[in-house]
C-alpha positions in Angstrom: 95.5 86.2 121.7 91.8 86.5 122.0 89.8 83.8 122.0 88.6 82.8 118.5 85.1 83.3 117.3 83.2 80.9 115.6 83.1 81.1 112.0 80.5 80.8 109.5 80.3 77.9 107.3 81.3 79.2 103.9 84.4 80.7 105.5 85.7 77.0 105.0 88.8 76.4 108.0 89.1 80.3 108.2 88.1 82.2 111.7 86.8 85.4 112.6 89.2 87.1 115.0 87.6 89.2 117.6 88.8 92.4 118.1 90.9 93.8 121.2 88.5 95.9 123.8 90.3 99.1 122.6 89.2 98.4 119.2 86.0 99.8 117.5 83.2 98.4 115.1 84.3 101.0 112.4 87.9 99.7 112.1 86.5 96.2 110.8 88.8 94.8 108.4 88.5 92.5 105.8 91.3 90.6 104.5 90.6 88.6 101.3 93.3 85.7 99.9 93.4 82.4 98.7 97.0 82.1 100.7 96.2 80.9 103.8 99.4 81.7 105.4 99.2 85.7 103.8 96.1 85.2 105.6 97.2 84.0 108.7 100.0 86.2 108.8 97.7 89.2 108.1 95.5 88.5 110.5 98.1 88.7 113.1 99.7 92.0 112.1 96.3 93.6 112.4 95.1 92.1 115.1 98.4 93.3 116.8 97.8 96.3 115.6 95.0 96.8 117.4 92.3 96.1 114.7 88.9 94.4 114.0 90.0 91.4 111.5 88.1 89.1 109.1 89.5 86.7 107.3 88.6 85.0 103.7 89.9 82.6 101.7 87.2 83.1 98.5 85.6 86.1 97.1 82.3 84.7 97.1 82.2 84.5 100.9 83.8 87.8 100.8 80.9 89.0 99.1 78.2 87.1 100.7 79.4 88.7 104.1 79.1 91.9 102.9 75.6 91.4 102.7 75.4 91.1 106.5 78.1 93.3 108.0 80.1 96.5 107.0 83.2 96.5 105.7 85.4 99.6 106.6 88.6 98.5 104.9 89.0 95.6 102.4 92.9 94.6 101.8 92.4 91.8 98.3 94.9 90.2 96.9 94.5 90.7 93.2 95.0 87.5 91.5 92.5 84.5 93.0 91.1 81.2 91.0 87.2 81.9 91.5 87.5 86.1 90.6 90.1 88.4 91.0 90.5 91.4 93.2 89.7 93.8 90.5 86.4 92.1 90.2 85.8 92.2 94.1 86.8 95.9 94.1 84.0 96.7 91.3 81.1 94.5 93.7 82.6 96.5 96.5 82.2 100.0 94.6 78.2 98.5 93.9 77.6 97.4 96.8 80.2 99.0 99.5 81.1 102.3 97.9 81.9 103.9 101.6 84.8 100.7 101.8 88.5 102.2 101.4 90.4 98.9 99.4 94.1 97.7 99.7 95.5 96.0 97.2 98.6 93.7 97.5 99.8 91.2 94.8 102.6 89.0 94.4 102.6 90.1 90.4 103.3 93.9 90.6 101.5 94.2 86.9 102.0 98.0 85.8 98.5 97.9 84.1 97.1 96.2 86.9 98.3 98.6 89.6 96.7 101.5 87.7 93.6 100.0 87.2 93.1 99.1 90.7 94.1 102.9 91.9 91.8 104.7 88.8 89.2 101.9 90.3 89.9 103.8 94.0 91.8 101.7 95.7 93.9 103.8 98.2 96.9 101.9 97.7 98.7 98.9 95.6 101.5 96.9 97.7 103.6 94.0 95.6 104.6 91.0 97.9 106.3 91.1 100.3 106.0 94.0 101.8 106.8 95.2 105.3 104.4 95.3 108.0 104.9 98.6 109.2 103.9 100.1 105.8 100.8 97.5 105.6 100.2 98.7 109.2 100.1 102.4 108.2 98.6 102.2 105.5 95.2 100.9 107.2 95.8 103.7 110.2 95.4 106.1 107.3 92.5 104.5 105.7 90.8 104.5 109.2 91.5 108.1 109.5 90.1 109.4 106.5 
């Protein structure tokens, strides 16, 4: 495990993982959830995986980050107290339009789902899923 980096201060407890030296400024990927364990969990898979990780536990953070740094690849969780990931895909299709998104959701919501691929997300995963389709799905996203 790298050593962490330090985070900023409206990322609350959260840390920015470094990425592995095979790893590349365009594969940065930003994970957004208010479960800290999806988080956590996340995090590691993609880190494992080889990839540039940073972790949020609020959209507005989310958001405010953007601001600073590029986000290649956003995976949201759809339903969140402050704003929901539909709402953080429409700031990132303002603000980010170049950002490929990844939805997952513990609520697999028909209408929902639809929304979020008409919107442009490149995929919609319902909780829990397994890794190695999480893992492919960002090595795709990456590609294109």
């Amino acid at each position: 495990m790298p050593p962490i980096a330090s985070s900023f201060n409206d990322f609350e407890d959260l840390d920015t993982i470094g990425s592995p030296p095979s790893a590349s400024a365009r594969d940065g990927i930003w994970l957004l959830d208010d479960d800290l364990s999806i988080l956590k969990a996340l995090g590691r898979l993609m880190y494992s995986a080889g990839f540039i990780v940073e972790k949020f536990n609020r959209p507005a953070a989310f958001l405010a980050r953007l601001k600073r740094a590029r986000c290649s690849i956003a995976i949201l969780d759809v339903w969140m107290p402050q704003m929901n990931g539909l709402e953080v895909q429409a700031c990132l299709r303002r603000d980010s339009p170049e950002t490929r998104v990844i939805f997952m959701s513990g609520r697999d919501d028909p209408r929902v789902r639809q929304t979020a691929l008409d919107a442009g997300a490149v995929a919609f995963l319902a909780k829990p899923f397994e890794d190695e389709v999480m893992v492919q799905l960002v090595r795709k996203a990456v590609a294109d």
